[in-house]
C-alpha angles and dihedrals in degrees: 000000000000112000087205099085099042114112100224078053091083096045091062123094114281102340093191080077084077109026103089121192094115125160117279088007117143133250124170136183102261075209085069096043125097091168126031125195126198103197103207123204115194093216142065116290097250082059099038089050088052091068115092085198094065089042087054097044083046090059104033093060101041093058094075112077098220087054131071128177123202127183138237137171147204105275109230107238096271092061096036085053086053098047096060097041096064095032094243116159121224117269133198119243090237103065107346089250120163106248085235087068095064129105092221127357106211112200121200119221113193092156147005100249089071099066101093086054082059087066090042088058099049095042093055084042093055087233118138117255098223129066094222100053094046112115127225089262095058119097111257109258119220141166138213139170141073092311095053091072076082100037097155095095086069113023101117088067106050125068091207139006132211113221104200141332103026108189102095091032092053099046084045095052093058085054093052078049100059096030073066094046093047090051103253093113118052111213145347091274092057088041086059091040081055084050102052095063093059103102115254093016112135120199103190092194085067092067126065115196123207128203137224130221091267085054090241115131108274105177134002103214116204101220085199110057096213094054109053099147131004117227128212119284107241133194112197103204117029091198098070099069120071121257138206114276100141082059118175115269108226127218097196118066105259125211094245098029107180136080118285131228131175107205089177146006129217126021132232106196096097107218101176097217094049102098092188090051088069104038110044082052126173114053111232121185134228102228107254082235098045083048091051108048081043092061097043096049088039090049099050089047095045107042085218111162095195121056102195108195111224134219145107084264114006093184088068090066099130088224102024092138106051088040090062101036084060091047097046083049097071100013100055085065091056090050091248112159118208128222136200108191103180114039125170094207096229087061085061120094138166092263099055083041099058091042104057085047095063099090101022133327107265113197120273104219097185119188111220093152101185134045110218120058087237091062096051097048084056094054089037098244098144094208118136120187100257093052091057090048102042085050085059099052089056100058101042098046089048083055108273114145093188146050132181120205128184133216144170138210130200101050126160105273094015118169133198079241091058090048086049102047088051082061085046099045092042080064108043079051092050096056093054087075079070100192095325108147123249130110096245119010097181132053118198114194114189130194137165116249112258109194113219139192134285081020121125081234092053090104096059130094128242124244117248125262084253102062081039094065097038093045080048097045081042088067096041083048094056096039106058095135126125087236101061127051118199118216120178141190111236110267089213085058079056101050084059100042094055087046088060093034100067093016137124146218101284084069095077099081090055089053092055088045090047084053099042085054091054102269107168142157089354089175089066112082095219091055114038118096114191087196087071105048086052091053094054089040082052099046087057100046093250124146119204095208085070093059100037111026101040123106119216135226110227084235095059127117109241136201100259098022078127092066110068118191091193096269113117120235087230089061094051087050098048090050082045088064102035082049089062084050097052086241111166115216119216123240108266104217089093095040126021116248102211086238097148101242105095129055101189088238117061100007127052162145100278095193116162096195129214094335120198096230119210110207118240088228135024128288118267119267107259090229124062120237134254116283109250115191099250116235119260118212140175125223137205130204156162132234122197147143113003099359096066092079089074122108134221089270106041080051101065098039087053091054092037086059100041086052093056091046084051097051099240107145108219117204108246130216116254128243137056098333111020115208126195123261109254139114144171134229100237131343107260110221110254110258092034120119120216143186104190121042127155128224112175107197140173119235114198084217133043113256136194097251088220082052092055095043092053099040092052090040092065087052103060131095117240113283100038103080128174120243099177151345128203146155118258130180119264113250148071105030115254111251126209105244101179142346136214121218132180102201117198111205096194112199088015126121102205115217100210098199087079083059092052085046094051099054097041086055121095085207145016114179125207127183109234115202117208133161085267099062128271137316149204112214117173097239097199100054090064091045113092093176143336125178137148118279085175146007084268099018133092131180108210120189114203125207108206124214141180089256131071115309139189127241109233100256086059095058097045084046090047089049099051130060113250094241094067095049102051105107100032132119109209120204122183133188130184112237104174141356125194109215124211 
């Protein structure tokens, strides 16, 4: 059943998170298809799209002809509530499947906070939560991401589970899957035994932990002799898979809404508290030429206006200079803005800086994660003082007006003195801005260590909520200044993320109780109770001071000492003990480390130096050229179906980046964040149809208005249709004078005597209610007619005014008592509008 059409669908919060339709997504025949994938994201869509890794597995998959993957996310509250209600099962965007119906479902775990939306998933897709009850008909359940280097915690709900780079397991899983389809593999139990021999593919039903008296893991026993761990999957050069460029073009705004693109994987700078630093090893580079062509061909298919260059420090990039000066070269011109999203500030210099500025000023977020120069020589952050300020020197005086820093409290070895010197240093940083203008010119973000796994700090214990707090309401206390706002993760967040980080299988039953009490989207403030995570935690005799306050020995068995990330527990422990010394270690990109990852064969370090980069177009002219009045035009379109469900804003993104697909060069404002020209007449209600809306735009060039037409048509998703396209002078804006609605009122028996009522009367007041408060609007000054067209249709015509004004639905709501409109679904669609 499509939720689409269903008439409580438009009353739930941002329904464009679940229409689909979208640009460059994918749609195959099921007819074609030997092995279908739901690739499931347990969060809501505007953070799921945010993922490159979803993006790669999309497109990986959907290049082979036998394969298809289809998407899902996790539903907000509203829709989940609605879901049960009606006994609707979860679909997918592509083709409204049921995810039952799929061949494999392939969560993605970026983070521990997500895994009560996994249950949420399952249950609305009738699949059994655990592993061990699922039937041979069931789709085969598997994981992948970060948070799976510890995949204890939920282990009893996956089927199998991908250690690493996923990009070749994965691929190599769907084959074992249609091998099994085709009748080459037996059962569900020989499809796991397949499974088992991919590299870096874990099958939790193959181990069996034991527990000591103290309830800790005391041994992790193989039930196969010949696969006693899993290693990490690897892939030695990333260049050599294919990635995204055709990306799904999102309606709704995404959290991280640009195009991504990872320039390089693995780090080698060795802080001892980065978790992702150590298991994504070694670091392998993107080409500077294959990044470049990538961007230019993503870039043209997308519309994007923003490249964001991925990496676990983008600064490191041996040639990121040059890299940017080439991109900037052809992509400034296009009004692409580039963005660096993980700096270490002594990675950042004036070049980089004066190139990135040259279209607009994207934010600078710098880690600089503890206050004092001891601390970061423990944790292996080689930052002195003057390096931070001289960083931020450098970005206020090139025209920055703010700055974001990030630090953490709670690591291993932390001193009052360390609180207190973040406070000093926050405002060191502050006064560079000198009297620059700006409300705040420095961000402090602020979050409690949480030790991970296959880290040198995994041993350690975690401070308690309550230090926490006081270390937290230290730092607010000491930077109480104009010039410096304080931001800061929940303590109590924290507190549940360091239980699931380090902990082990018994916690799966919390997780499910957690669930059962109504446990969701625990990363999200406003969501998250810690009452009842300490109730499920309670139910199954769990106590979190076990997972989170006690220290480890180094000898101890741990909960994933059977996953191994290439890193060799004699390397943690040796960092471990450099780190009590206060012992830097190098960065091992000039001398190898003996970490374990690498084997100098098959795996290595894959660096491209300081690259001399030849840009794929010429440089830009010196002068500028000669100012042309830019070409005003006026179209006209339809919107209709599904589209119907975007709003204003999601509108315009969705044209300003078909524009840009079409090659249709917009003219842009002037000043610190340019904006295309374009406008529309009036803001159309989400959930109304329309045949006739107006966007006014400024082309740079003169264009055939047919051409344009033709050229933006071929751009748009279904539902938004182009009616015309003409030239119009440059001027007045156009205003909306009056609109024309036919309104359907299904299941509804119309007395027409409140019509009559309606239009005899000199007022007829209705309280709008809007964020601001309530107000009273004389409905019927805005109404020019409304009369019957049919026992359940009426044809509404709106005079618009600079005022406040009501959307259709609220007058014929307004108009008729409650009573006879109970049980009614309303449907509007615009049929015509009268410009001044």
């Amino acid at each position: 059943m499509s939720i689409l059409n269903q008439a409580w669908f438009s009353t739930i919060r941002r329904p464009s998170r679940y229409i689909g339709n979208e640009f460059n997504a994918e749609k195959k025949d099921p007819a074609d298809i030997e092995v279908s994938v739901a690739l499931a994201f347990p969060d809501v869509y505007e953070v799921g799209m945010s993922h490159l890794g979803l993006k790669i597995l999309y497109h990986l998959f959907n290049i082979h002809p036998w394969l298809s993957a289809e998407r899902v996310f996790s539903p907000w509250i509203d829709l989940e509530k609605q879901l049960k209600q009606r006994g609707i099962h979860i679909c997918t965007l592509e083709t409204g499947r049921p995810l039952i119906d799929f061949d494999i479902i392939g969560f993605s775990l970026q983070h521990e906070l997500c895994y009560t939306n996994v249950l949420t998933i399952l249950d609305l897709s009738g699949i059994p939560l655990l592993a061990a009850e699922r039937r041979e008909k069931d789709p085969l359940v598997i994981a992948g991401g970060p948070a799976c280097f510890n995949p204890e915690p939920v282990a009893d709900f996956f089927d199998a589970i991908v250690i690493g780079d996923g990009e070749e397991a994965a691929t190599r899983i769907c084959r074992a899957v249609r091998e099994q389809k085709r009748g080459h593999i037996r059962d569900r139990e020989e499809l796991l035994d397949h499974l088992r021999r991919i590299p870096g593919v874990y099958i939790p039903g193959f181990f069996h932990i034991h527990y000591g008296p103290d309830g800790a893991v005391a041994a992790i026993e193989p039930k196969l002799p010949d696969y006693p761990f899993v290693s990490k999957a690897i892939i030695p050069d990333i260049d050599e898979y294919p990635y995204p460029l055709k990306q799904v073009v999102p309606f709704t705004e995404l959290v991280h809404d640009r195009l991504a693109l990872e320039i390089s994987r693995g780090c080698t700078r060795g802080c001892r508290f980065c978790q992702a630093g150590m298991i994504y090893r070694p670091v392998r580079e993107r080409s500077p030429a294959s990044i470049l062509e990538k961007a230019r061909t993503a870039l043209k298919l997308t519309g994007y206006e923003d490249l964001s260059l991925l990496s676990l420090s983008t600064g490191d990039y041996s040639s990121i200079e040059n890299l940017i000066q080439a991109l900037m070269d052809k992509q400034a011109r296009e009004k692409v803005a580039i963005s660096l999203p993980s700096l270490r500030i002594n990675s950042l210099s004036p070049q980089m800086i004066e190139q990135i500025k040259r279209v607009r000023k994207t934010g600078f977020t710098l880690a600089v994660e503890a206050g004092t120069e001891r601390l970061r020589k423990i944790i292996n952050k080689g930052l002195t003082q003057e390096d931070i300020l001289e960083m931020a020197r450098m970005v206020y005086t090139s025209g920055w007006n703010l700055i974001k820093l990030y630090f953490m409290v709670g690591l291993p070895f932390e001193e009052t003195e360390d609180i207190l010197d973040i406070i000093g240093l926050a405002k060191r940083v502050a006064e560079c801005a000198g009297r620059r203008g700006g409300k705040n010119r420095l961000n402090i973000s602020l979050s409690t260590f949480v030790p991970k796994s296959h880290t040198p700090f995994m041993w350690v214990r975690q401070i308690s909520i309550e230090e926490s707090r006081k270390r937290i309401q230290m730092i607010r206390d000491g930077l109480r200044d104009t010039r410096i706002h304080v931001k800061w993760n929940s303590p109590e967040l924290s507190w549940l993320e360091g239980i699931l980080s380090r902990g082990d299988r018994k916690l799966s039953r919390a997780i499910a109780e957690a669930w059962k009490l109504g446990a969701r989207f625990d990363a999200w403030g406003e969501q998250f109770r810690m009452s009842v995570w300490e109730n499920a935690l309670r139910h199954c005799g769990l106590d979190a001071r076990d997972y989170l306050h006690r220290e480890r020995d180094p000898g101890d068995v741990l909960p994933w000492d059977h996953i191994h990330s290439g890193v060799t527990g004699d390397f943690l422990k040796n960092e471990w003990e450099r780190a009590k010394k206060s012992r830097p270690t190098p960065d091992c990109r000039k001398k190898c480390l003996e970490c374990g990852v690498c084997d100098h064969d098959a795996v290595d370090p894959v660096l491209f130096g300081d690259s001399i980069i030849q840009p794929i177009t010429e440089a830009p002219v010196s002068t500028p050229p000669a100012a042309v009045s830019p070409q005003r035009y006026r179209l006209t379109f339809e919107k209709r179906a599904h589209a119907k469900y975007l709003s204003h804003l999601e509108l315009t993104r969705l044209f300003i980046r078909a524009f840009r697909r079409a090659g249709l060069s917009l003219a842009y404002s002037a000043g610190f964040h340019p904006m295309p020209r374009l406008s529309y007449v009036c803001a159309l209600p989400v959930g109304t149809e329309s045949l006739q809306e107006t966007l006014d735009f400024d082309l740079v060039e003169a264009d055939n208005p047919m051409d344009v037409k033709q050229k933006i048509s071929h751009q748009l998703p279904s539902g938004v249709n182009i009616v015309s396209v003409h030239k119009i002078r440059r001027g007045k804006k156009a205003k909306l004078k009056e609109s024309s609605f036919v309104v359907t009122l299904k299941g509804a028996v119309l007395n027409k005597q409140h019509l009559d009522g309606f239009m005899q009367s000199d007022h007829f007041p209705l309280i709008k209610k809007t964020k601001k408060g309530e107000h009273e609007i004389d409905a019927r000054n805005l109404v020019k007619s409304i009369r019957m067209i049919s026992k359940n249709q009426l044809m509404l015509v709106i005079r618009h005014s600079e005022g406040p004004n009501l959307k259709p639905e609220e007058i014929v709501r307004g108009i008729f008592p409650p009573d006879e409109l109970r049980d009614t679904t309303i449907t509007i669609l615009k049929t015509k509008q009268i410009l001044s």
